[in-house]
C-alpha positions in Angstrom: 113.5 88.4 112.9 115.8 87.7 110.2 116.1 84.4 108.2 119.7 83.7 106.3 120.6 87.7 107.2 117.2 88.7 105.3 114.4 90.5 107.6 111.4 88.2 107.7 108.1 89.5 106.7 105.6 90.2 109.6 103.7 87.2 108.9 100.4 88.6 110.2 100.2 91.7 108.1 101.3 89.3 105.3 98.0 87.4 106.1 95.6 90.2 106.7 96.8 92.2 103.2 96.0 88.8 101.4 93.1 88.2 103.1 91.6 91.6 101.9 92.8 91.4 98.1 90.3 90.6 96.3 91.4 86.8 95.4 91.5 86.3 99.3 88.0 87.6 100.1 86.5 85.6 97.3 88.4 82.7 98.9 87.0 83.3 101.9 83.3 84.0 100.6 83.7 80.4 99.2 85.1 79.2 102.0 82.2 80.6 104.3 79.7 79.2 101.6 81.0 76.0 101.9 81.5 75.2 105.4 77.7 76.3 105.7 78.3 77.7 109.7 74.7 78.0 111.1 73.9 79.8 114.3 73.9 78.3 117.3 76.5 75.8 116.3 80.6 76.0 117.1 83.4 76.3 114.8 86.7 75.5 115.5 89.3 77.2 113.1 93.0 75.2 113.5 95.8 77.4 112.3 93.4 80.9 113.0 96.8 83.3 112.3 95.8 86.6 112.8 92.3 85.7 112.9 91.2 87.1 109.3 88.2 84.8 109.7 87.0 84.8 112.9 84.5 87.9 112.6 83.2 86.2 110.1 82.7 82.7 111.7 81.1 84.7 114.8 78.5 86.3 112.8 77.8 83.2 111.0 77.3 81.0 114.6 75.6 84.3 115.9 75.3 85.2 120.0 74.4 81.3 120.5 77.3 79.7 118.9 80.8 79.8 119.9 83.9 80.0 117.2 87.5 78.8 118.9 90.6 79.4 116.7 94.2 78.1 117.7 97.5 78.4 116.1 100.8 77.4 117.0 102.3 80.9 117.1 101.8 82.8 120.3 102.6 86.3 117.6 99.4 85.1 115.6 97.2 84.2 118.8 97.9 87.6 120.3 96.9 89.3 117.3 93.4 87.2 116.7 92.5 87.8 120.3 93.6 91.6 119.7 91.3 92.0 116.5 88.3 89.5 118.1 
């Protein structure tokens, strides 16, 4: 895909190199931290992309709990379902 004659970054892999830098995994440590998810319960992560945090929700909830991510790009959901 090309914007203005420019190739567009793959958004995804954009998403997934942030999300390991290590400003994006102490994001997500806080993040995790924050929202407090406790087994059992279920998480619902709006705007999932390529699914960077999903693992992370599961193993929070645990077998019990359910995590349920959406986005509005069909590219991203096919990734997160790929990688969860």
């Amino acid at each position: 895909m090309t914007t203005m004659g420019v190739a567009r970054p793959d958004q995804g892999a954009y998403m997934l190199r942030t999300a390991a830098m290590d400003a994006g995994r102490a994001y997500k440590e806080e993040l995790l931290r924050l929202l407090d998810p406790r087994p059992g319960q279920t998480v619902l992560d709006v705007g999932c992309g390529p699914g960077t945090d999903l693992p992370a929700l599961a193993e929070r909830v645990g077998p019990e709990g359910r995590v349920i991510g959406v986005d509005r790009d069909p590219a991203m959901l096919a990734e997160a379902r790929r990688r969860a």
